[in-house]
C-alpha positions as CSV (number, residue, x, y, z in Angstrom):
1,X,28.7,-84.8,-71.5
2,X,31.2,-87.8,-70.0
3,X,34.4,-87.2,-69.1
4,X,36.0,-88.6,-72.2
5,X,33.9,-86.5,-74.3
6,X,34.9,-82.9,-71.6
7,X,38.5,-84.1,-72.3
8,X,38.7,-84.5,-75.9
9,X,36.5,-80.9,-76.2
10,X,39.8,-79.8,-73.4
11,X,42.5,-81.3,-76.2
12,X,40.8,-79.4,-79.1
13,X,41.0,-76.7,-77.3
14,X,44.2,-77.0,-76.1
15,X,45.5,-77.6,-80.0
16,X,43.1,-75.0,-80.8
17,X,45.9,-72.6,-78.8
18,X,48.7,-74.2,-79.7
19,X,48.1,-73.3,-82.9
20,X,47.4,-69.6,-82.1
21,X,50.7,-69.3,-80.2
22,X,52.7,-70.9,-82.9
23,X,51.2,-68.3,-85.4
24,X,51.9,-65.4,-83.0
25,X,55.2,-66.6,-82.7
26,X,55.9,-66.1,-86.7
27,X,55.2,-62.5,-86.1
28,X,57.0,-62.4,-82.9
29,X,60.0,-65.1,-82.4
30,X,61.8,-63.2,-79.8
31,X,58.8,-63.3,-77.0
32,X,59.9,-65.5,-74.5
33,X,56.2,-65.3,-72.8
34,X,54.8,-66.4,-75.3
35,X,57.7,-69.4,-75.9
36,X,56.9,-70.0,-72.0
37,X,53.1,-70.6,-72.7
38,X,53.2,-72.4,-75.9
39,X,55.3,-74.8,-73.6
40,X,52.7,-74.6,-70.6
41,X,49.8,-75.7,-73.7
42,X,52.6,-78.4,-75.3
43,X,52.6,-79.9,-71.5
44,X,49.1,-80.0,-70.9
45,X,49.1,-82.0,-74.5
46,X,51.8,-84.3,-73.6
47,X,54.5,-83.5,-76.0
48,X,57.4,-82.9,-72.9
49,X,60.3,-82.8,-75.4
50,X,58.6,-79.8,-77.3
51,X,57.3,-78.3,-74.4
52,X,61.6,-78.6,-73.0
53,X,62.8,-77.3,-76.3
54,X,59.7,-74.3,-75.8
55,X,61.3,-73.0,-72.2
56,X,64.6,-73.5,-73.5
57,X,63.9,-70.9,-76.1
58,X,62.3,-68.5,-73.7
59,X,65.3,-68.7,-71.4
60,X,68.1,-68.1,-74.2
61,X,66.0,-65.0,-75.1
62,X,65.4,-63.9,-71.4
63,X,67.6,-65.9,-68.9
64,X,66.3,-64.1,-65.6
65,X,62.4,-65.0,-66.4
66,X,61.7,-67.1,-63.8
67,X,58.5,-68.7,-65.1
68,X,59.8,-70.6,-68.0
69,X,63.3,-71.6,-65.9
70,X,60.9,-73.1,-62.9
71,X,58.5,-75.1,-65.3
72,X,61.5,-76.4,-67.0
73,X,63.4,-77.2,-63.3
74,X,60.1,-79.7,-62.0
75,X,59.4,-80.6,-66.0
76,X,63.2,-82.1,-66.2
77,X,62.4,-83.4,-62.6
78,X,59.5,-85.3,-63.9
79,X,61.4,-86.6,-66.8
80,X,63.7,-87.9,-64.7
81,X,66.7,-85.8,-65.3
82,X,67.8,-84.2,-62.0
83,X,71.2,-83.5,-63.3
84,X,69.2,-80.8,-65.7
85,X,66.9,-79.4,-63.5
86,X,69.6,-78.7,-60.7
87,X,71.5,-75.5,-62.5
88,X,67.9,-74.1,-62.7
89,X,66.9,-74.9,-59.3
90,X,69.9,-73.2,-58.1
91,X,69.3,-70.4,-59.7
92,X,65.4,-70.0,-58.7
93,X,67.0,-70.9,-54.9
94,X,69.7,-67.8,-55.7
95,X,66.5,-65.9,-56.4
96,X,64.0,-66.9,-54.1
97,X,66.2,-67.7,-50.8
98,X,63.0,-67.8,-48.8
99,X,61.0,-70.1,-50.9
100,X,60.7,-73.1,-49.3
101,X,59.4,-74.9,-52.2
102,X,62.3,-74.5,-54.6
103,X,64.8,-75.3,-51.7
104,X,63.0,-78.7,-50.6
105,X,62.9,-79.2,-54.9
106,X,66.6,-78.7,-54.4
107,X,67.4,-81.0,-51.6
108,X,65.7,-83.7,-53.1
109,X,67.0,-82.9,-56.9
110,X,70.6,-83.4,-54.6
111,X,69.7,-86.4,-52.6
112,X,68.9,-88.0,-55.8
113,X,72.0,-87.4,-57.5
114,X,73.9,-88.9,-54.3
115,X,75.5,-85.3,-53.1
């Protein structure tokens, strides 16, 4: 196979389980895990806003899981929106003092915003 033919197999796959999380999620709206994934999939497919709106739904149902609040801290980052990503960087640094990582994500998230 070429590499354009491996990718387009990775999309359909990656729609493939989309779809499969969407469906769960009609028999279980309230599972942030699952919100966090279906966002992990809507990333890997390119659609950033749904994949925001996806962690945003896991964190109102379960604001101390870390995954979905640090996927949606570097995913704002990469949109360009430090001002969003610095509450949840904050907290992850609140949470992780030792995690150099989320504290040099921090830094920079400030030195970007001028403070």
């Amino acid at each position: 196979k070429t590499a354009y033919e491996i990718r387009l197999s990775l999309v359909g796959s990656e729609m493939c389980i989309r779809d499969r999380y969407e469906r769960a999620l009609q028999l279980r709206p309230d599972d942030a895990g699952m919100h966090n994934n279906l966002a992990n999939v809507l990333t890997e497919l390119g659609d950033l806003p749904g994949a925001v709106s996806r962690y945003e739904k896991a964190l109102a149902l379960a604001p101390d899981f870390v995954d979905p609040r640090r996927n949606l801290a570097l995913l704002l980052l990469h949109l360009g929106r430090p001002n969003a990503a610095e509450p949840h960087l904050e907290f992850l640094v609140r949470r992780f003092p030792s995690d150099p990582a989320i504290a040099q994500a921090l830094q920079e998230t400030r030195a970007a915003l001028g403070r």
